[in-house]
SEROLUM-823976 format. One record per residue (C-alpha): residue in one letter; x, y, z. Coordinates in steps of 0.05 Angstrom, whole numbers, plus 32768, in hexadecimal, padded with zeros to 4 digits. Each point is the difference from the previous one (the first is absolute). Layout:
AXYZ/...
This chain:
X812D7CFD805E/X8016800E8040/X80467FEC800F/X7FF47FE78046/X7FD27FCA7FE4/X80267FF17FC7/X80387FCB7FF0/X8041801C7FEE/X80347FDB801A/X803980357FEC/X804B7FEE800D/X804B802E8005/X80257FD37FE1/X7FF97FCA7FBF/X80127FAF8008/X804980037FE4/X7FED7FDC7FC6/X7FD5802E7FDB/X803580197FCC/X7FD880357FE1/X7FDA8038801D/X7FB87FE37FEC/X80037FCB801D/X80248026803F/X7FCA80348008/X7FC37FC87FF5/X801C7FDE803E/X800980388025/X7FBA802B7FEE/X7FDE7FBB8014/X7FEB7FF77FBC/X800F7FB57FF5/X80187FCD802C/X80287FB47FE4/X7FE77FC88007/X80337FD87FD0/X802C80097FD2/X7FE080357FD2/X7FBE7FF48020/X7FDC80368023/X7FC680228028/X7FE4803B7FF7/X7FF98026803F/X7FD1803A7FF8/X802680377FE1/X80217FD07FCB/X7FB27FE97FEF/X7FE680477FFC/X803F80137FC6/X7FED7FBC7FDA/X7FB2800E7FFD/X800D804A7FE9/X802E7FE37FCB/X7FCF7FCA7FEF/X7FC7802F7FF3/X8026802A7FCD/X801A7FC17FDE/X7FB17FF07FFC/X7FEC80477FEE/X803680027FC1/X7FF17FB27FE7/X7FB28016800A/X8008803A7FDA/X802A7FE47FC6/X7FC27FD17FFB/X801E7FC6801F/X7FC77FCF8024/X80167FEE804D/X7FFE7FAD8019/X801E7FDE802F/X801E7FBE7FF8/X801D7FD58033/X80497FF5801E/X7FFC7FB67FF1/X7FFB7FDC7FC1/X80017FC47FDF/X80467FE77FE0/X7FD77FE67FBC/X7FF880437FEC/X8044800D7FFE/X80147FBC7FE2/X7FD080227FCB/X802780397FE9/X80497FD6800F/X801480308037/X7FEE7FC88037/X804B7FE37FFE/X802380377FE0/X7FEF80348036/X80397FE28031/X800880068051/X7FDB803E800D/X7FB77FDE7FEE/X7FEC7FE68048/X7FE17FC67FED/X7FCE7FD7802D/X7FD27FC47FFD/X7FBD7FFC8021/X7FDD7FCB801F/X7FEF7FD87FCE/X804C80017FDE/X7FE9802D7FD5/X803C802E7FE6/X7FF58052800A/X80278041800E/X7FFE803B801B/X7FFD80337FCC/X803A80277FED/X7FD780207FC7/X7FC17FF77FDC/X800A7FF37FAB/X7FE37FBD800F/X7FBA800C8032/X7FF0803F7FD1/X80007FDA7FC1/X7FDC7FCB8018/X7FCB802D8021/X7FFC80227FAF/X80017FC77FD8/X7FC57FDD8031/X7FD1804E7FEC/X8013801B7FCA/X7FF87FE27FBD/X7FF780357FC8/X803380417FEE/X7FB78028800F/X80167FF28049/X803F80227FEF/X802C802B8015/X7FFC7FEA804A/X803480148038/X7FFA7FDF803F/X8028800B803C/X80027FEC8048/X802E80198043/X80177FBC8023/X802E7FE68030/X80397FD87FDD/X803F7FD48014/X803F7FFA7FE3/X80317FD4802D/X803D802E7FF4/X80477FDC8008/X801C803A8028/X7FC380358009/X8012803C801C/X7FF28051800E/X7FC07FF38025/X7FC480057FD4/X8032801B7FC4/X800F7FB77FF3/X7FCE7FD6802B/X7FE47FB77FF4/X7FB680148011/X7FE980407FDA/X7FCB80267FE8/X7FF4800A7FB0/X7FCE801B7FCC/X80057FD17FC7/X7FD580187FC5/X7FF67FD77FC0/X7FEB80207FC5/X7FDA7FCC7FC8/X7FFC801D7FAE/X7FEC7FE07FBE/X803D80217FE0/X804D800D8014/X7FE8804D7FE5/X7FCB8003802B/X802E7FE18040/X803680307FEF/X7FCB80358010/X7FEB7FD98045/X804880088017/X7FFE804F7FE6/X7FCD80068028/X80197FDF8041/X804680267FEF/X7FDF8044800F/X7FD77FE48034/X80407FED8029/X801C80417FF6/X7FC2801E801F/X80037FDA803E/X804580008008/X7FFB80557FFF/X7FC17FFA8031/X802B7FDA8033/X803B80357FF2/X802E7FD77FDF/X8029800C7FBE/X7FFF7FBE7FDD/X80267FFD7FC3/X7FE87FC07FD2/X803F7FDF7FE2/X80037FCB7FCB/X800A7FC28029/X80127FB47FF6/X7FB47FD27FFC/X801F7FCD8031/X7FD67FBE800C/X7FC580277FF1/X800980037FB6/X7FF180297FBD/X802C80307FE9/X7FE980478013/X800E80148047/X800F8040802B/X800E7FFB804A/X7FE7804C8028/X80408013802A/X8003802D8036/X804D801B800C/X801B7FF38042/X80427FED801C/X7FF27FC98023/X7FDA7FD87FBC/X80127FC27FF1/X801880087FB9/X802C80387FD2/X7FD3801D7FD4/X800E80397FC6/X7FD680357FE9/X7FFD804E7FDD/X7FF9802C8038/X7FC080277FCE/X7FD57FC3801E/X800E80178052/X7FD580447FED/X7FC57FE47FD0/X7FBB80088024/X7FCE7FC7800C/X7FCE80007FBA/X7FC3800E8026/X7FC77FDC8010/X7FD580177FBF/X80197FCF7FCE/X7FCA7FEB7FD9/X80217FF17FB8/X80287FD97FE4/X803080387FE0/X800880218041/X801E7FBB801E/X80267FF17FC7/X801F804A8003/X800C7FF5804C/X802B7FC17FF6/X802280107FC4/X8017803F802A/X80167FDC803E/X801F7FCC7FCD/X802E802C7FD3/X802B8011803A/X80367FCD8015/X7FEF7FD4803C/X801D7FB9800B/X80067FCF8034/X80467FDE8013/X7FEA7FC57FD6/X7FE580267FC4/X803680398005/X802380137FC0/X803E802E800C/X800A801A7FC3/X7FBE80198006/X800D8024803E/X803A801E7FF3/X7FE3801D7FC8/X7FD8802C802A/X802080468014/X80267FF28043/X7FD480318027/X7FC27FCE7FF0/X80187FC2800C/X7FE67FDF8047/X80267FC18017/X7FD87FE98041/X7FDA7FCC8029/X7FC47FF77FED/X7FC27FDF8034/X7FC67FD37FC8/X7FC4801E801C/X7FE17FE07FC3/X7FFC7FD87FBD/X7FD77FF87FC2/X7FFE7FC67FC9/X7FE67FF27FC2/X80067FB47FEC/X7FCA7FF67FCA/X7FEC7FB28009/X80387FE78028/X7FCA7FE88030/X7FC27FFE7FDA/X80147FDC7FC8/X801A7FBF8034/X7FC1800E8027/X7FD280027FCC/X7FE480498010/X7FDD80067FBD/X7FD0802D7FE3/X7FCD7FFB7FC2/X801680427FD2/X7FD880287FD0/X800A7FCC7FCF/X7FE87FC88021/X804C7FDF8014/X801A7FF28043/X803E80238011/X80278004803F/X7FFA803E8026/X803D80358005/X801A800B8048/X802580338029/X800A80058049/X800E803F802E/X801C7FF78048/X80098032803B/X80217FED803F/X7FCB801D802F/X80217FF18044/X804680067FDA/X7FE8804E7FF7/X7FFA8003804C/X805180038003/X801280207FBC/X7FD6803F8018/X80297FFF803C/X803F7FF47FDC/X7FEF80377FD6/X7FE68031803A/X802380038045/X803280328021/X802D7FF9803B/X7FC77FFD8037/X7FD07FC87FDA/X7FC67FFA7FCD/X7FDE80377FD6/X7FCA7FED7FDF/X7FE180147FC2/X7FBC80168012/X7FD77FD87FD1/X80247FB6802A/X800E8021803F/X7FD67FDE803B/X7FE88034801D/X7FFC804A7FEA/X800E801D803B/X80137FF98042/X7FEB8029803A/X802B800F8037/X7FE6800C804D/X8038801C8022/X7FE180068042/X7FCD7FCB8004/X7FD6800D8041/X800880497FF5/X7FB5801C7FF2/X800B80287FD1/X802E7FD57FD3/X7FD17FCD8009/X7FCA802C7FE9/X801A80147FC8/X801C7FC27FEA/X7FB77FDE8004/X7FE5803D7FD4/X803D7FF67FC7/X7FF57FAF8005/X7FBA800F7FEE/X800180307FD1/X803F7FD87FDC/X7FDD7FBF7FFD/X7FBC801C7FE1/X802680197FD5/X801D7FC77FE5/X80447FFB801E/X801E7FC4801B/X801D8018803F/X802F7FE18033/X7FF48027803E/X803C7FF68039/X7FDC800A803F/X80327FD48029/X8022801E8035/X80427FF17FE1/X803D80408003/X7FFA80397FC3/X80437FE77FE8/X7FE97FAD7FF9/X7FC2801A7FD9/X801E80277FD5/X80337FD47FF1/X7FCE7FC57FFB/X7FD6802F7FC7/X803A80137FDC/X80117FAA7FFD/X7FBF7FF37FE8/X800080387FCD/X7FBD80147FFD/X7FF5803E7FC9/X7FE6802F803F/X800F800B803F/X7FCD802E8028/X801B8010804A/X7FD3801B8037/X802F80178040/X7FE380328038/X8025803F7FEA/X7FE77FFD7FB5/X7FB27FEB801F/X800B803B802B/X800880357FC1/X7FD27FD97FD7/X802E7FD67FD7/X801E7FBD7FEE/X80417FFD7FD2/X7FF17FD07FCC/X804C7FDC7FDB/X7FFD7FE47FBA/X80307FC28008/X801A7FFE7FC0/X801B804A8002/X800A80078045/X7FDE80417FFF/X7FD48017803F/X7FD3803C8007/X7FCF8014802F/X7FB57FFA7FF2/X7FC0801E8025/X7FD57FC98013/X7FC2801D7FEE/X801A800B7FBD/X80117FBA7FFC/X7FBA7FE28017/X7FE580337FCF/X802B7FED7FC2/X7FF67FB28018/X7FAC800C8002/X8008801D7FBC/X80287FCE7FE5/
């Protein structure tokens, strides 16, 4: 993408109400722009993060054998009145009527549309186990939302809903979805720690929220500093021992949040392990057996001919919540560096003479080469001074920088900068076309 026909509506300086730097370097990198309270478009850039995170949200759900839908934003208010949650959900349920009086809502999450979409298909336990999962716009009407995207009204989430005859065999569903978090928390280079958390209005009474450490999260959160260095399980885990082993690993360590935090616990631990911090949800998983399909009537015929309600759980990850933890968790002094797997472009090429022949030459031949090779490239070819675009990639934080001035062109070279080290070094051009043709 060239720059001059692209729309990046960069900025010096933050509105003074963006407390933390997320939400500060969104606004400024023309990621996002408000449009209420907690309400926002995404510009570009922003859109480009939230697809790449998307797609490895989809890749990890897909590959823990979880079956993509999509269900709407609206729904009816019956199917809540169903399951009791209708009243007992409180203020932050927008709730709506249509033109016929007819009483709906704009869904906050999806317990109720998924159960009725499984108990309308799927009648025998030879169906079972089934996970289905969708990525959906949602709405919360927050009393006091805040942090830009950290704490929006409007978001983006994967909800995934896992259906099994048994509470053994749905203790193995949320094994499996365990590990598969952990994967595509570690593709998006995070370190999510899982902690025991509180069920909330959701229900059931096994629960661990995935928190990524960051001084600006919302909430205190306790853990043994042995979980801050344990790799990602993989992507090969095909049996049930190896997810079991996984989680009772991650789970024999001490990790609490504030509400589920026992001190003597804590203190227990050598002093050189304990980490008291703020933590950023970046996910959570349920199980709640037949909190809903019991109400609901989600029933299926078992092996010996009964009907028995099905056993639940439910795994959530804030997609566009992920936009500003990654920040949170990866910025310096002079703006955003992304992770390579979310950033939105892979590299961005520098023309520090545009007009110049030969820069322009060479630029055109590295633009070329780069994108058949597969690289997403941002190529500045604006006239603007060496110190603006600099400045302007180093806000951005794209992983590469390649820069193409007259002297280097002259001897045959561009100087290439990894962002997140800082480190520059000089690179002959035709070894770079050659390595990027081979690549």
């Amino acid at each position: 993408m060239r720059l001059s026909n692209y729309f990046l509506p960069v900025s010096k300086e933050a509105p003074s109400d963006a407390a933390i730097v997320s939400h500060q370097l969104m606004l400024r990198t023309g990621m996002i722009r408000q449009n209420g309270a907690g309400i926002y478009t995404w510009l570009p850039l922003g859109y480009r993060v939230l697809k790449k995170i998307e797609q490895i949200v989809r890749e990890e759900m897909n590959r823990a054998g979880a079956v993509e839908l999509l269900m709407p934003t609206l729904q009816q208010a019956d199917l809540w009145r169903e399951s009791g949650r209708y009243e007992a959900y409180g203020k932050e349920m927008l709730r709506i009527k249509d033109r016929h009086d007819r009483e709906m809502l704009y869904g906050p999450t999806n317990e109720e549309l998924i159960t009725d979409v499984f108990r309308t298909y799927v009648k025998s336990y030879k169906q079972l186990p089934l996970n289905l999962y969708h990525q959906q716009w949602k709405f919360r009407d927050e009393v006091r939302p805040r942090f830009g995207v950290m704490r929006g009204r409007e978001f983006l989430m994967k909800d995934a809903y896992s259906f099994d005859l048994t509470e053994e065999d749905a203790r193995k569903a949320y094994r499996r979805m365990f590990c598969a978090y952990l994967n595509a928390f570690d593709r998006m280079g995070l370190t999510a720690i899982p902690m025991r958390a509180d069920t909330g209005p959701i229900g059931g009474d096994l629960s661990h929220e995935f928190i990524i450490l960051a001084d600006t999260g919302e909430s205190a959160v306790f853990c043994d500093r042995e979980l801050l260095n344990m790799p990602a399980p993989g992507l090969d885990l095909d049996f049930e021992s190896d997810l079991q082993a996984v989680v009772e690993q991650r789970t024999r360590y001490y990790a609490a949040t504030e509400e589920m935090h026992d001190t003597k616990a804590f203190e227990a631990l050598p002093a050189e392990r304990q980490v008291s911090a703020r933590g950023i949800e970046v996910g959570h998983i349920f199980y709640f057996g037949t909190k809903y399909s019991e109400p609901m009537n989600a029933v299926v015929q078992g092996p010996d001919g009964q009907m028995v309600p099905v056993q639940m759980g439910s795994y959530g990850i804030g997609v566009s919540r992920l936009v500003g933890g990654i920040i949170e968790a990866s910025h310096d002094e002079n703006g955003i560096v992304w992770p390579e797997a979310v950033a939105p472009f892979d590299v961005g090429l520098i023309n520090m003479r545009p007009g110049d022949a030969a820069c322009d030459a060479a630029c055109e031949k590295l633009y070329a080469a780069m994108t058949a090779a597969g690289r997403d490239v941002l190529y500045d070819d604006t006239d603007d001074r060496a110190g603006a675009k600099f400045a302007r990639m180093d806000l951005i934080g794209l992983p590469w920088q390649t820069t193409v001035g007259p002297r280097g062109v002259a001897e045959g070279k561009v100087e290439v900068k990894n962002r997140k080290s800082g480190e520059k070094h000089d690179v002959s051009i035709e070894d770079m076309l050659a390595q990027l043709k081979a690549s």
